[in-house]
N, C-alpha and C positions, 0 to 999 in steps of 0.2 A: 438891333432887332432881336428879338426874342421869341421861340416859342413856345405854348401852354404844355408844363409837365402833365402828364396822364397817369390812370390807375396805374399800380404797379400790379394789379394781381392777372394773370394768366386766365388765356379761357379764350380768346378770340379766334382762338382756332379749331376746327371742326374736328374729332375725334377721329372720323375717318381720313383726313387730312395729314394727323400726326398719326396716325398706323401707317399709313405710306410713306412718310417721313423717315419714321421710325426703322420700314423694311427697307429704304434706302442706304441710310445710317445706320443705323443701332443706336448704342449707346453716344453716338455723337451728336446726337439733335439735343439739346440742351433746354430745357424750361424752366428754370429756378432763376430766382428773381437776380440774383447777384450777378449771374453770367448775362443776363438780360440789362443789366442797370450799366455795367461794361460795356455792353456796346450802342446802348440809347447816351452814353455822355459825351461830353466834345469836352476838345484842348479849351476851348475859349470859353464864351459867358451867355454861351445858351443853355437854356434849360435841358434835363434832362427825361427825354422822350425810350421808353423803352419797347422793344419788339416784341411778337410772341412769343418768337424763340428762335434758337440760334444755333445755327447748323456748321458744322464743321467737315466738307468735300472734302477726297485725296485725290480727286480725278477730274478733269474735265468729264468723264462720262456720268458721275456721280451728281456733279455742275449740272448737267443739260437734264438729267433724270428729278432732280429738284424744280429746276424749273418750270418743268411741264406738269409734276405734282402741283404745284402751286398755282401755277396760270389757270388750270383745271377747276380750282376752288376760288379762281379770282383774287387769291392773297397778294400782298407787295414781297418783292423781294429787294433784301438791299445789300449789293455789294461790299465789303469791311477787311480793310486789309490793317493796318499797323494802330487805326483808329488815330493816326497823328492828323488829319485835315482840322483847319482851323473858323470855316465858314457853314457848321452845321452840314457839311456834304454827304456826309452818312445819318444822321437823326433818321430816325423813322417815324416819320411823322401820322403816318396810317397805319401804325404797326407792320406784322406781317413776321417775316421770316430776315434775319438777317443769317448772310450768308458768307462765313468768316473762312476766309482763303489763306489764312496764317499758314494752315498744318501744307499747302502745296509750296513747299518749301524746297522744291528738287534743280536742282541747274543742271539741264538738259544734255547739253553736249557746248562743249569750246573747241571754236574753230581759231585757232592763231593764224593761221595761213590768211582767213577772210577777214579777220578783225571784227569775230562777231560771236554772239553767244546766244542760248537760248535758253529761256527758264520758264520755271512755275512762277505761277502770277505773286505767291507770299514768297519769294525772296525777297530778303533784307537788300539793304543797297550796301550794308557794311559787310553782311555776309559773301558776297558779291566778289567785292572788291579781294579779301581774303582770300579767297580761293583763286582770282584770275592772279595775285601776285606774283606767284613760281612763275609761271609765262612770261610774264615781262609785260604785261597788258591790266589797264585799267579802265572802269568805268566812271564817267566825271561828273557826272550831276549831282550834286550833292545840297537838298535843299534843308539841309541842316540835320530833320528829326531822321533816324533809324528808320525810316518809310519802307514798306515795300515797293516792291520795282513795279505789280500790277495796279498800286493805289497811287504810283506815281506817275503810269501812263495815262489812268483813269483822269489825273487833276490836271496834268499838263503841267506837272513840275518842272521848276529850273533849280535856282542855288546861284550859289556862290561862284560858279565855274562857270555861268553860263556867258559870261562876259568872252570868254574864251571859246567853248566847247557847244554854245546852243542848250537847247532846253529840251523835254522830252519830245516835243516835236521832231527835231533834230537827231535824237538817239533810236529811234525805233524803225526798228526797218519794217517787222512784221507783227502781227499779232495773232492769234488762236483766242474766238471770243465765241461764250455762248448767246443767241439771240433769245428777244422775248417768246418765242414760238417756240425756243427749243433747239434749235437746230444748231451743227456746233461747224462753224466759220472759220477759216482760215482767211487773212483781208488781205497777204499778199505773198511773193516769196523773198528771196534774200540777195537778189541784185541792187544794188545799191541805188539804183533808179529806175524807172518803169511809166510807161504811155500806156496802162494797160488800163482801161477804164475808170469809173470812180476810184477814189483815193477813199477809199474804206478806211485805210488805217489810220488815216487822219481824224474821219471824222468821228472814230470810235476814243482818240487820244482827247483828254478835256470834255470828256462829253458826263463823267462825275456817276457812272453807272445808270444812266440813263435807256440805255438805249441798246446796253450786252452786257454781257459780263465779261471782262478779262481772265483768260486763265494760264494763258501763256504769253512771253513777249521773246521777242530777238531783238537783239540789241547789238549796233554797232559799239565797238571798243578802241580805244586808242593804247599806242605805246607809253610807258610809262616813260617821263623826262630823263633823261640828261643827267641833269641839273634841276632842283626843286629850291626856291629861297623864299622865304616869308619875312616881312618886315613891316613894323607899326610906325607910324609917324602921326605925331598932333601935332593940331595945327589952333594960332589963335584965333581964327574965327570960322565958320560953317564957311561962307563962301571960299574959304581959300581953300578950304580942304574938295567941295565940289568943281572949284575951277583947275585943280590939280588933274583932279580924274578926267572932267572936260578935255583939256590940254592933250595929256598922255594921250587919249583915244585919236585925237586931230591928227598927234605926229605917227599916228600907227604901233602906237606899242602895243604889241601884243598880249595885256595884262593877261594870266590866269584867274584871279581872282582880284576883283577890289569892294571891300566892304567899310560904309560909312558907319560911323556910331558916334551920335552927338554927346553932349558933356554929360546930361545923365543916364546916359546908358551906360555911356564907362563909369560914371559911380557906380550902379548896379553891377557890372560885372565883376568890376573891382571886388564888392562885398561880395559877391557871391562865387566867385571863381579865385578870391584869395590872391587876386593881384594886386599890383602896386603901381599902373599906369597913370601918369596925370588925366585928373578928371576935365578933360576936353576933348574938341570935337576931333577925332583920332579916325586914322585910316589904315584898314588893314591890306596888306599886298601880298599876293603869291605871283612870284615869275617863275616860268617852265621853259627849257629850251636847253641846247646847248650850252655850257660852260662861256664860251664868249658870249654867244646872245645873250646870254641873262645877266650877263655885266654889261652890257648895252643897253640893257634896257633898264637896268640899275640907275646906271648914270643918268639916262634920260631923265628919269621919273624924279630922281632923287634931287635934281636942280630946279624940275619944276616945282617941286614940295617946298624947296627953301625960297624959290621967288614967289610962291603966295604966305608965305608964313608958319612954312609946316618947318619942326625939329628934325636935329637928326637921326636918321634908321636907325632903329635896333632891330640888327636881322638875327636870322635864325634860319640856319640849315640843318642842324640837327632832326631825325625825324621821329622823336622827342618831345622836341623844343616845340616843334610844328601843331605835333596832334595836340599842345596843350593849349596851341594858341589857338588853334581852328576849336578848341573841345568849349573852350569858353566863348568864345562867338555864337557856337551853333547854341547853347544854353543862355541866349541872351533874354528868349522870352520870358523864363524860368525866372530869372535875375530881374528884371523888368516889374515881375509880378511882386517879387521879393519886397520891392522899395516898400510895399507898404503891405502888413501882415492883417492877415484873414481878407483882403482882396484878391480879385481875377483879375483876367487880361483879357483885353477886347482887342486883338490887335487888324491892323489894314493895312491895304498896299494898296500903292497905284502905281501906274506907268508912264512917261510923259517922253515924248522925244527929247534924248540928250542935249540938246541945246535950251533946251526948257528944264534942266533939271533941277540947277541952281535958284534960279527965281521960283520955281513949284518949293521948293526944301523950304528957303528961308521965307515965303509965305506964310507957312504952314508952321514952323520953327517960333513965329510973332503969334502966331492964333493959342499958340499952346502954353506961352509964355505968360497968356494974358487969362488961362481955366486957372482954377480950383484943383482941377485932378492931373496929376502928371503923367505925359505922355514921350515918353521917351521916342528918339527917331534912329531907324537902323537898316541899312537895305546895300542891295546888293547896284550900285550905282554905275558902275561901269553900263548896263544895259539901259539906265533912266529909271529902276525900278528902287522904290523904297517904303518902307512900314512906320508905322506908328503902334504902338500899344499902350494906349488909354486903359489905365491902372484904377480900377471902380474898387466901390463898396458895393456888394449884390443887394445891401440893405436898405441903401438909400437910392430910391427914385431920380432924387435929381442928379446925382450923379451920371446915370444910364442916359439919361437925356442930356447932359451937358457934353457925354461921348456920343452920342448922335448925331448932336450938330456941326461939334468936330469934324464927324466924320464926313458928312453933308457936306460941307466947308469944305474938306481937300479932295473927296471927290467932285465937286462941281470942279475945285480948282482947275483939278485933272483933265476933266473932260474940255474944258475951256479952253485948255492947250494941244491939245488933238490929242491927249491922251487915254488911255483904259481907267477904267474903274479898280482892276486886279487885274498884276502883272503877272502873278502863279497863285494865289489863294484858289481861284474857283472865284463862283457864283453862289452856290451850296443855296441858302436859304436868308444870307447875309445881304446879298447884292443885285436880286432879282430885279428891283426897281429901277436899279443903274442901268442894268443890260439894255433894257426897254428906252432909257434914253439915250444910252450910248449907241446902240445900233438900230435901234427904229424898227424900220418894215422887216428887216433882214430877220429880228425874232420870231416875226410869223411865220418865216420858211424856216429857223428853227423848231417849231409846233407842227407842221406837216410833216419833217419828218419823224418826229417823236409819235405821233397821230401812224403814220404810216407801219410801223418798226413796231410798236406796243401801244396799239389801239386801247387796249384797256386800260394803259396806263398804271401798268404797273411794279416796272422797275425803277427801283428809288423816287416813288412819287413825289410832286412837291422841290423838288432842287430842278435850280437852273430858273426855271417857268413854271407858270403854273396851266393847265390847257381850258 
């Protein structure tokens, strides 16, 4: 799905609208087409929809004073943190005001004692982690791109780690969000659990700028391991490599991380990351633990791998070795899109219960075998979640259609299995159709509270639902 590029030229916003702007900001409300065309584009194979203009806060009070500027004149406003979401969830489809929370880039205070920390909404997730290092404390979600940590409360980011560590659901204890009225919200404190009313914080995580804006988060932190080992193993065919990951989770290993990548996505990465792994369907493994544990769980995994077919580990402790091997996974989409020059990437994800994951892969594995356009498979499988990126021409028609039915085809799969539509993409403006058959009624009480919260509808209009 696609939606219709717009004028690029400036103007839809009222004069008196940007003098107030303007006395909020200064020189940081931004109207020139380029800074505009930046944050109207996506990672993926949407067109590019441009705002009026684009505001650069240093303050949650900055935040909530924009807001009310705007709600004022009826404008959209739309959340924009790293601009790494890959289902059109920032597009500004009604234009308006995009409002880029890069520059609140401040980490608030670190608590060691609680295992938690608290920041501005544009921390990086790399940034993050650098600084909690000296401590001895890390942050694990890690969904590949450089994301910020408010764009990633916003989508309901997981990764690579979540097999282990949960997903942004999991990591946020509290939040500081401004509402569409204005008002500027704290959704909880920082006890690690709580009976104290709605679960605000929940329903502001995955909600894609809908419904607040993010401008702080607390975050619980874990200790950094032990012991850290990464190891690749291929395997000769897809199923043995999913029935691998299967197995290990039955007998209780603790994976940190396991990432699937079929045969040609390691050609892709191969070319593009300058390695030399055989091009098959390969599994990436990080274990965390103690120095025994993680030779326990070595051993486990490593006998499962040679009884479906998988080679022997080449590990890697070095941390090095690690970041180069993690640096080329997270660049797979990059690589993906590579295969074929002057193309994009349409990429997807779905979710399926782990005992469903096998048969959902190699479904879908035969459907892809049998297009035109290559569609590489890559996903973080230890949770049941995995992606495809359907490698188009923007020029050819049928190509966009032959990646539609695709995608139709493994989301029905999905849903067919009891699974989601998107395991962590979002909904953005890609999957809206799905939502509505994956959850039914339950969307309408998604719309009440959207109705309820921003009656005028107009934060991040257009993503999720439409009202």
């Amino acid at each position: 799905m696609s939606v219709p590029s717009v004028n690029s030229a400036a103007g839809c916003l009222s004069p008196a609208l940007i003098d107030e702007l303007r006395a909020i900001l200064g020189d940081r409300l931004h109207l020139g087409e380029a800074m505009r065309r930046h944050h109207g584009a996506s990672e993926s194979h949407f067109e590019v929809v441009l705002p009026d203009a684009v505001a650069f806060p240093h303050s949650t009070e900055e935040v909530a004073a924009l807001v009310k500027a705007c709600v004022a004149h009826e404008t959209p406003v739309i959340p924009f943190g790293a601009g790494t979401s890959i289902e059109g969830n920032t597009t500004p489809v009604r234009g308006g005001v995009s409002i880029d929370l890069s520059e609140m880039n401040r980490i608030i205070e670190v608590r060691p004692d609680d295992f938690d920390v608290s920041v501005e909404a544009g921390v990086r997730r790399e940034q993050l982690n650098q600084y909690l290092r000296d401590v001895g404390l890390f942050f694990p979600i890690d969904p590949g791109a450089n994301a910020t940590i408010g764009g990633m409360a916003a989508t309901r980011a997981s990764g690579t780690n979540a097999v282990r560590y949960g997903t942004m659901r999991e990591a946020v204890l509290s939040l500081r969000v401004v509402t569409p009225d204005g008002r500027d919200i704290r959704t909880a404190r920082r006890a690690r659990k709580s009976a104290a009313g709605y679960d605000l914080t929940r329903l502001m995580i995955g909600s894609e700028g809908t419904l607040g804006i993010i401008t702080e988060v607390t975050l619980r932190l874990h200790g950094i391991p032990e012991s850290i080992l990464s190891a690749v193993c291929g395997f000769d065919t897809l199923a043995g490599a999913v029935d691998t990951v299967v197995q290990s989770i039955q007998f209780g290993v603790p994976l940190a991380r396991v990432e699937i990548l079929d045969d040609v996505q390691m050609r892709a990465v191969n070319a593009w990351s300058g390695l030399d792994y055989p091009e098959k369907t390969t599994l990436f493994f990080e274990f965390h633990g103690s120095e025994r544990g993680v030779q326990e769980q070595v051993e486990t995994v490593s006998a499962l791998a040679a009884d479906n077919g998988g080679s022997a580990f080449q590990w890697s402790n070095l941390p090095e070795e690690r970041a180069r091997l993690w640096k080329a996974r997270h660049e797979a989409y990059y690589a993906a899109i590579g295969l074929r020059k002057g193309c994009v990437g349409w990429p997807t994800d779905v979710c399926v219960p782990i005992g469903r994951l096998a048969e959902c892969i190699l479904e879908t594995k035969r459907d892809i075998e049998a297009a035109s356009i290559p569609g590489p498979i890559l996903g973080h499988v230890g949770d049941g979640n995995f992606h495809v990126v359907f490698v188009i021409d923007p020029d050819r028609p049928e190509e966009l259609a032959e990646a539609e039915a695709m995608n139709r085809r493994l989301v029905r799969r999905a849903l067919d299995m009891d699974g989601t539509c998107t395991g962590e993409h979002g909904i953005g403006l890609g999957k809206q159709a799905w939502l509505e058959e994956e959850l039914g009624e339950a969307v309408e009480m998604m719309r009440t509270i959207k109705r309820a919260l921003d009656p005028l509808d107009l934060f991040n209009p257009g993503k999720i639902f439409n009202l």
